[in-house]
N, C-alpha and C positions, 0 to 999 in steps of 0.2 A: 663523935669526936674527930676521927679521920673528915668526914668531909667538913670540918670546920676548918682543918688545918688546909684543904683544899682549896677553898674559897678563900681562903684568908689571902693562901699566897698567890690565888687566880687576880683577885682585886688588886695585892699590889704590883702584880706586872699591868693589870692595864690603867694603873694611877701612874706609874712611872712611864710607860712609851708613851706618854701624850705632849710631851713636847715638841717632837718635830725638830726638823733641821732650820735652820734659819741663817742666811748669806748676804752677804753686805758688797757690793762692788763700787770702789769709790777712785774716781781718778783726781787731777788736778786741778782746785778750784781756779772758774774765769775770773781772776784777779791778777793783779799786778801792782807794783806798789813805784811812789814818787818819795823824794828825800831833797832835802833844799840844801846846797851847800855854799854857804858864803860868809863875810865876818859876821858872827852872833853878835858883838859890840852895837857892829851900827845898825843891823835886824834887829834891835833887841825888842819891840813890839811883834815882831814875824814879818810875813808877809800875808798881801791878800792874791788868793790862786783861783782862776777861775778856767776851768775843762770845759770846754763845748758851748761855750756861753751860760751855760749852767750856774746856780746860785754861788756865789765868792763863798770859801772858807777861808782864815785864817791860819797860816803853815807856821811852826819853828825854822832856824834856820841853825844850821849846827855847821862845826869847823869839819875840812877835811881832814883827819891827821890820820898815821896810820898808827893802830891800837887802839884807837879812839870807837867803843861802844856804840852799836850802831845806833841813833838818832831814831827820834820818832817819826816813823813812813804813813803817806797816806794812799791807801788803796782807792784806783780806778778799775774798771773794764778793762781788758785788753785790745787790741786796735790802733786805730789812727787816731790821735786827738788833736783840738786844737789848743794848745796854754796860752795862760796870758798869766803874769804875775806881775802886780804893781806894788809899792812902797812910798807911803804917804800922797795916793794917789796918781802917782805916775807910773806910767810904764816902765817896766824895767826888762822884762824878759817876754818874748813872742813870738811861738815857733810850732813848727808842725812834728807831734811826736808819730814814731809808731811801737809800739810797747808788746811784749809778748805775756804766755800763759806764765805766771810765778818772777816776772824779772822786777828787778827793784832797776830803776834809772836816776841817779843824782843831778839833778839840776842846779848846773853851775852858775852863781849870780855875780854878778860885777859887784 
């Protein structure tokens, strides 16, 4: 009977230390985020935004106000880019960014 109680409680220390420690190290994802600011009235289709010559998406364009709920951002790379935003096909904004680790930058539209 003793060595039942033995084993019993030999088994569950070695069922319990077998977890092991386990550590996570996580810094700041390479991202960065764009925010269109100009009338939504006459945006009101968005714009089309094109990074590095890269395929066009579709952006919102929201007011600048202050209290005003931050707007939907679209995440780039971090770096140097090159933008281009057009609105019904024409050029409207084109310019050379360069953007850091976590910054949002507002791109102000005529």
């Amino acid at each position: 009977m003793n060595n039942l109680k033995y084993i019993t409680v030999l088994i569950l220390l070695i069922l319990t230390s077998c977890g092991g420690t386990k550590t996570a190290s996580r810094g700041l994802t390479n991202e960065s985020y764009l925010e269109f600011i100009g009338k939504p009235s006459y945006y009101s289709e968005g714009v089309q935004v094109v990074v590095d010559e890269n395929i066009p998406f579709v952006a919102k364009v929201y007011n600048d106000r202050v209290g005003r709920l931050r707007g939907e951002v679209y995440a780039i790379s971090t770096g140097s880019h090159n933008l281009k935003v057009y609105f019904e096909n024409k050029l409207i904004y084109n310019k050379q960014i360069f953007i850091t680790t976590q910054e949002s930058k507002k791109i102000i539209l005529p």
